[in-house]
PyMOL commands that place a pseudoatom at each C-alpha (Angstrom):
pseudoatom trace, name=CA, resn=UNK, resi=1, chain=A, elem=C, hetatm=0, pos=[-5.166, 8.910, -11.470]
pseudoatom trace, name=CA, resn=UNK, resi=2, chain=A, elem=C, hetatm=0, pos=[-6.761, 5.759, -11.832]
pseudoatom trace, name=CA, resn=UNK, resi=3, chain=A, elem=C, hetatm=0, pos=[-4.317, 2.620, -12.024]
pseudoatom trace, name=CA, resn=UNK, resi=4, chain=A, elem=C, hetatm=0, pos=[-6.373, -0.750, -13.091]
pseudoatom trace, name=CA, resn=UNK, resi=5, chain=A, elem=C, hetatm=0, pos=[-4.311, -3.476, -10.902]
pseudoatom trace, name=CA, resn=UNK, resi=6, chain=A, elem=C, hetatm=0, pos=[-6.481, -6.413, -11.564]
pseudoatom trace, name=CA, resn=UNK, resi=7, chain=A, elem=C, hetatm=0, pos=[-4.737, -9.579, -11.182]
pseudoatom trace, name=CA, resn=UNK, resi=8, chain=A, elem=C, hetatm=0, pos=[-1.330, -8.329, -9.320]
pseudoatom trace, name=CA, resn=UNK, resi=9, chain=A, elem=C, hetatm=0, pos=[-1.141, -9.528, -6.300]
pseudoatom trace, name=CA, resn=UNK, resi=10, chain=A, elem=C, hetatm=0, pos=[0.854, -6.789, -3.548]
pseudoatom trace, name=CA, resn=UNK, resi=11, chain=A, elem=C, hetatm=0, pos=[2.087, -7.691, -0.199]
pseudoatom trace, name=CA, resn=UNK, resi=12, chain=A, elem=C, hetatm=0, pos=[2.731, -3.896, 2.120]
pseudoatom trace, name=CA, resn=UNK, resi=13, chain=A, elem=C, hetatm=0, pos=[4.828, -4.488, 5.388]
pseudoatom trace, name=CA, resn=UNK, resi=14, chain=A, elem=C, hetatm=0, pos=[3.345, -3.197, 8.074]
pseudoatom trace, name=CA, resn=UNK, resi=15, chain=A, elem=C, hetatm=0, pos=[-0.145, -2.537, 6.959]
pseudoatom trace, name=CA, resn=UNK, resi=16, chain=A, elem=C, hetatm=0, pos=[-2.252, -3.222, 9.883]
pseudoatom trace, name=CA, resn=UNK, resi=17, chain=A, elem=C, hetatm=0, pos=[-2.375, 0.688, 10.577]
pseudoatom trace, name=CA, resn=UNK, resi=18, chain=A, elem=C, hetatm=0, pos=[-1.367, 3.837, 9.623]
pseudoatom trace, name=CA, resn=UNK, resi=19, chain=A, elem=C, hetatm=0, pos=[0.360, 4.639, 6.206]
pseudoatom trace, name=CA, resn=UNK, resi=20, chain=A, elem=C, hetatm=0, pos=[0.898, 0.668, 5.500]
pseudoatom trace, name=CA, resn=UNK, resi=21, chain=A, elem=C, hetatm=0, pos=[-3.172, 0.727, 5.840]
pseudoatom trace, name=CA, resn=UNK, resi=22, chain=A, elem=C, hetatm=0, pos=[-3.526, 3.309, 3.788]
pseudoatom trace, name=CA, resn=UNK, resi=23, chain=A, elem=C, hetatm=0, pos=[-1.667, 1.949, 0.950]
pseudoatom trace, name=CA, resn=UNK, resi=24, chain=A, elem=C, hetatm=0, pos=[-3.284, -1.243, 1.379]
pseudoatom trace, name=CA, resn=UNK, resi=25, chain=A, elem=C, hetatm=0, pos=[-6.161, -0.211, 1.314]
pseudoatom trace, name=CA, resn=UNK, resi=26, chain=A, elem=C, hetatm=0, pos=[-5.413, 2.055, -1.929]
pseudoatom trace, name=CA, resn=UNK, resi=27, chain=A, elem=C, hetatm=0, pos=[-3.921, -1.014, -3.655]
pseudoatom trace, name=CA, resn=UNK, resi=28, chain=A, elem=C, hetatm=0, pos=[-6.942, -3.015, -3.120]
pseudoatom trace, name=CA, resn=UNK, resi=29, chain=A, elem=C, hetatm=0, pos=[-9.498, -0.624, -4.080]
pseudoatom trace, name=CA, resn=UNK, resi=30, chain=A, elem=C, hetatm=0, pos=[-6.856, -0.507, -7.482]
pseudoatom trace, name=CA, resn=UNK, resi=31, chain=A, elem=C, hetatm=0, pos=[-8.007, -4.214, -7.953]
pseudoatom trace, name=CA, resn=UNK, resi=32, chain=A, elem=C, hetatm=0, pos=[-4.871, -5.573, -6.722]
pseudoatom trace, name=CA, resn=UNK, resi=33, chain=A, elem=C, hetatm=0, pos=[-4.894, -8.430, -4.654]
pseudoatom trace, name=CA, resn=UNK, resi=34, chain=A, elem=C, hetatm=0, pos=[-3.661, -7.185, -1.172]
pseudoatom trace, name=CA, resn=UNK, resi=35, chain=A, elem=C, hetatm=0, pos=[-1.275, -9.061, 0.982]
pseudoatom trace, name=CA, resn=UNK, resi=36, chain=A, elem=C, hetatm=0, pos=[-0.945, -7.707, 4.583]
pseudoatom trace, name=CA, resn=UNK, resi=37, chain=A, elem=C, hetatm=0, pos=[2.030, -7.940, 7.335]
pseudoatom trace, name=CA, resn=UNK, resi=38, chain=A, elem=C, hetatm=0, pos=[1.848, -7.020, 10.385]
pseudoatom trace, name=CA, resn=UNK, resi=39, chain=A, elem=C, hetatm=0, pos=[3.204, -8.978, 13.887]
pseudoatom trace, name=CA, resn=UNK, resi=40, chain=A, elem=C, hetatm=0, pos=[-0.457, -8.601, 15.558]
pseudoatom trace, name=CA, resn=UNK, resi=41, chain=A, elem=C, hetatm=0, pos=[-2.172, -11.973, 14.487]
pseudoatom trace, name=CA, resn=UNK, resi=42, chain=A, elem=C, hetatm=0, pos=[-5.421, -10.321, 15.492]
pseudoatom trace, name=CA, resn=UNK, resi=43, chain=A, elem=C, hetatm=0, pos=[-4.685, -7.210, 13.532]
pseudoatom trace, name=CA, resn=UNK, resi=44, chain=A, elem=C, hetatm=0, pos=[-3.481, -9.036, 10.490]
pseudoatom trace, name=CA, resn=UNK, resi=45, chain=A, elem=C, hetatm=0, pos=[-6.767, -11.093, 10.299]
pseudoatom trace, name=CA, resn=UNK, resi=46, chain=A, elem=C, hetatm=0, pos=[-9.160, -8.452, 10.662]
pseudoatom trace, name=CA, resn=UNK, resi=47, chain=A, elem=C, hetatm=0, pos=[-6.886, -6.215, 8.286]
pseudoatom trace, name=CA, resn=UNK, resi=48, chain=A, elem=C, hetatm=0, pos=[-6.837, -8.734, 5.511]
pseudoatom trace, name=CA, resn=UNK, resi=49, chain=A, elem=C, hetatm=0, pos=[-10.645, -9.567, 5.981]
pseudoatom trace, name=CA, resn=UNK, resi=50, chain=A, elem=C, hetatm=0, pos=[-11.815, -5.577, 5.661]
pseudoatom trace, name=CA, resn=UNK, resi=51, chain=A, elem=C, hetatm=0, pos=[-9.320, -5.106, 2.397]
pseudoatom trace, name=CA, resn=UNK, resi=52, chain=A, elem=C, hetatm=0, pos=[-10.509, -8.728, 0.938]
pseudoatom trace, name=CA, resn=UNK, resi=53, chain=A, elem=C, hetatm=0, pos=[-7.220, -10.205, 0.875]
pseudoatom trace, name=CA, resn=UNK, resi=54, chain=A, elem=C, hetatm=0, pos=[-5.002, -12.452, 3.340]
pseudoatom trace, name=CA, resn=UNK, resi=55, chain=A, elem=C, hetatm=0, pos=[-2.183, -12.328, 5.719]
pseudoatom trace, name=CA, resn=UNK, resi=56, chain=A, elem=C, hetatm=0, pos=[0.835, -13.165, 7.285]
pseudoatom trace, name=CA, resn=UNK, resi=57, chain=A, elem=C, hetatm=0, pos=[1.889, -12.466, 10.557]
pseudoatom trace, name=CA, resn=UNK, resi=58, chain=A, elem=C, hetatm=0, pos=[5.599, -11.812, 11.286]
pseudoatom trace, name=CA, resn=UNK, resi=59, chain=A, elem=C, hetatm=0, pos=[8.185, -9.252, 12.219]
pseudoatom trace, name=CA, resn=UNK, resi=60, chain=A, elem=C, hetatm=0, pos=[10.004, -8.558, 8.466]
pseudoatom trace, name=CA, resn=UNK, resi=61, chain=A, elem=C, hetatm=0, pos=[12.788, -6.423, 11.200]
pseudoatom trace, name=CA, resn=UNK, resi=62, chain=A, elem=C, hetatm=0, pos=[14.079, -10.024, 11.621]
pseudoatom trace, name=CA, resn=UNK, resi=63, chain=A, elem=C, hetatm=0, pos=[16.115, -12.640, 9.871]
pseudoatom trace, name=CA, resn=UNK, resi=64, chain=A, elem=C, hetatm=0, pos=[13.439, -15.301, 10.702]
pseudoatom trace, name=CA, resn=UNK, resi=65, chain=A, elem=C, hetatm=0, pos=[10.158, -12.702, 10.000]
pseudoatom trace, name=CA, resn=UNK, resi=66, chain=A, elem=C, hetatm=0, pos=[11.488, -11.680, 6.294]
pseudoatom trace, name=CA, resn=UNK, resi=67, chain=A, elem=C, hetatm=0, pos=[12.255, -15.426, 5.775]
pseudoatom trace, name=CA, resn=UNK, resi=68, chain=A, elem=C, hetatm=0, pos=[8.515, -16.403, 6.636]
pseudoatom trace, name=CA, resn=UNK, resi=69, chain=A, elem=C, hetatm=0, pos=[6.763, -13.442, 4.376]
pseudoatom trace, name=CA, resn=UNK, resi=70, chain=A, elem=C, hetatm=0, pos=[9.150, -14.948, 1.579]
pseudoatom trace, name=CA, resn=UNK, resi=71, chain=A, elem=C, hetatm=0, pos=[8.165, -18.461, 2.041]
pseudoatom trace, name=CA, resn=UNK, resi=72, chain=A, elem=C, hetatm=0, pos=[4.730, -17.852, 2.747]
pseudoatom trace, name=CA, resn=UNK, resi=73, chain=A, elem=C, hetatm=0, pos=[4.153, -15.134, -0.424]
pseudoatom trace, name=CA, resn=UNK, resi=74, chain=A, elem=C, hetatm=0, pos=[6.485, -16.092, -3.608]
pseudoatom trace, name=CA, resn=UNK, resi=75, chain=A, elem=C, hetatm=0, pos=[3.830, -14.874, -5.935]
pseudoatom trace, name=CA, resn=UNK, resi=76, chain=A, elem=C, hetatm=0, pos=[4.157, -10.822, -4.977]
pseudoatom trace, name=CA, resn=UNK, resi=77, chain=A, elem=C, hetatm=0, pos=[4.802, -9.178, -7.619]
pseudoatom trace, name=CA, resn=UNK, resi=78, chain=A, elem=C, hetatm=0, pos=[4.157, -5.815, -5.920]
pseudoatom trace, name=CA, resn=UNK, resi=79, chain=A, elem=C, hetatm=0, pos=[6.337, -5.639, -2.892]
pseudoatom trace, name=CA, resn=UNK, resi=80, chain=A, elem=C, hetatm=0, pos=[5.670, -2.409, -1.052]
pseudoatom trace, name=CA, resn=UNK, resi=81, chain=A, elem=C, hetatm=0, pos=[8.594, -2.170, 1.463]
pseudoatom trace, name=CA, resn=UNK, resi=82, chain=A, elem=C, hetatm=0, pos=[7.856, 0.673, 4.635]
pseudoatom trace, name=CA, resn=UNK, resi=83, chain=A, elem=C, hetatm=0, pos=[9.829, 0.697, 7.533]
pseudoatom trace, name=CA, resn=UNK, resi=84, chain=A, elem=C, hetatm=0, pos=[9.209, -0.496, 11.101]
pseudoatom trace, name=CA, resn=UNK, resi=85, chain=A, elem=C, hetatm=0, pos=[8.710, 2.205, 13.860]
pseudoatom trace, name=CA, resn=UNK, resi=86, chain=A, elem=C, hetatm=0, pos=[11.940, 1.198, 16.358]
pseudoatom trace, name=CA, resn=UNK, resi=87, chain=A, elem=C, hetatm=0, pos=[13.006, 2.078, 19.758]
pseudoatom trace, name=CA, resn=UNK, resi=88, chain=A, elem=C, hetatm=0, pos=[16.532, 2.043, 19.822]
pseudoatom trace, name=CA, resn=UNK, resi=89, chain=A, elem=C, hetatm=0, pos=[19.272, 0.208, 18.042]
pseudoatom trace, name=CA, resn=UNK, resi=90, chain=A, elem=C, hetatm=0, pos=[19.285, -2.850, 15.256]
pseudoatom trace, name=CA, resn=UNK, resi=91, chain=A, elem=C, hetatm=0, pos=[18.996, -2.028, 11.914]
pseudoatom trace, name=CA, resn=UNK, resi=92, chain=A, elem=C, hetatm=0, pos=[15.673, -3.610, 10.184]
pseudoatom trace, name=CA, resn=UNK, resi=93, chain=A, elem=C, hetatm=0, pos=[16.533, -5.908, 7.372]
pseudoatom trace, name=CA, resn=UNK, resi=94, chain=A, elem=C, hetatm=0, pos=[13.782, -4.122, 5.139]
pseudoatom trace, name=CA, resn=UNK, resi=95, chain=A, elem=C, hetatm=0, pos=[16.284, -4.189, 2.612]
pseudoatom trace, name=CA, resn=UNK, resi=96, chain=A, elem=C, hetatm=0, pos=[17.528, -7.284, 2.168]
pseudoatom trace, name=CA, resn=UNK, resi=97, chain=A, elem=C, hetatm=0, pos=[13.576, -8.308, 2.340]
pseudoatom trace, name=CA, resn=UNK, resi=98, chain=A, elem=C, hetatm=0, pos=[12.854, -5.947, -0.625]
pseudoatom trace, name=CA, resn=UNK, resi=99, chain=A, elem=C, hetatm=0, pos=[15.583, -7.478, -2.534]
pseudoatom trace, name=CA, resn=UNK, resi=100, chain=A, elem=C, hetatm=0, pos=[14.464, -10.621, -2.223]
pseudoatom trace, name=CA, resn=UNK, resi=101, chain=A, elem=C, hetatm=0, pos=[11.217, -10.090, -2.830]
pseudoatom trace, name=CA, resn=UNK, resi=102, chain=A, elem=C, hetatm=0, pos=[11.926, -7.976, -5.933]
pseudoatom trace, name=CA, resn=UNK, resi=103, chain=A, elem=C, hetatm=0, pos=[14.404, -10.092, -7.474]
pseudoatom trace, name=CA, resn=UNK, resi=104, chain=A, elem=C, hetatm=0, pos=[12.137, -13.227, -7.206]
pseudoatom trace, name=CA, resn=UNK, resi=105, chain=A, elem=C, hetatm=0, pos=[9.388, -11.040, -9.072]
pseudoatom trace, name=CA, resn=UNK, resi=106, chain=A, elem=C, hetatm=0, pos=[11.759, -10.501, -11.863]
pseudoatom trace, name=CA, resn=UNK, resi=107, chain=A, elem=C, hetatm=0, pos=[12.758, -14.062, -11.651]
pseudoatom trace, name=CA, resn=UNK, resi=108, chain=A, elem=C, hetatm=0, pos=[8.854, -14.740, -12.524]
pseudoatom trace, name=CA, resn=UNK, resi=109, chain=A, elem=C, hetatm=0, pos=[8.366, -12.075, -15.137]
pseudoatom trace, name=CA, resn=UNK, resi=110, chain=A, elem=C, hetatm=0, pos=[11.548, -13.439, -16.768]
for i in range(1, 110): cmd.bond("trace and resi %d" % i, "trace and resi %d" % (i + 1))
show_as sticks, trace
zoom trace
């Protein structure tokens, strides 16, 4: 299948390795511009520079992470939402980042 995402602009949590690569990396060669997350400064940058699109470094598993990605993205109007790996307890606030994120998309797209 061949989707034609030229002009959208996607942001993937966790997409310095892994599945959140892969789907990065999918979504850019789309023609989407790709937005990637990640808490590794180092492995944001290089991330972003290889797909051709930028970055922001934070930890979306915390109040103060998901409130950076939102400040520093509010034109996404492809949020791709995967889960943190976690050791033990605390429940990521993926969710409440995705609904942010979504419902400010809609908010755009009126």
């Amino acid at each position: 299948m061949n989707i034609d995402l030229s002009g959208r602009i996607t942001m993937v949590t966790g997409s310095t390795a892994g599945i959140g690569e892969a789907a990065a990396a999918a979504l850019a060669a789309s023609g989407a511009e790709v937005v990637v997350n990640g808490r590794n400064p180092e492995s944001v940058a290089a991330t972003a520079e290889r797909l051709g699109g930028r970055g922001v470094t934070a930890d979306v598993g915390t109040p103060e992470g998901a409130d950076a990605v939102i400040e520093q993205v509010p034109d996404v109007d492809i949020p791709v939402v995967l889960p943190p790996p976690r050791v033990g307890g605390g429940e990521p606030l993926l969710r409440d980042l995705g609904d942010a994120v979504f419902t400010s998309s809609l908010r755009r797209r009126g």
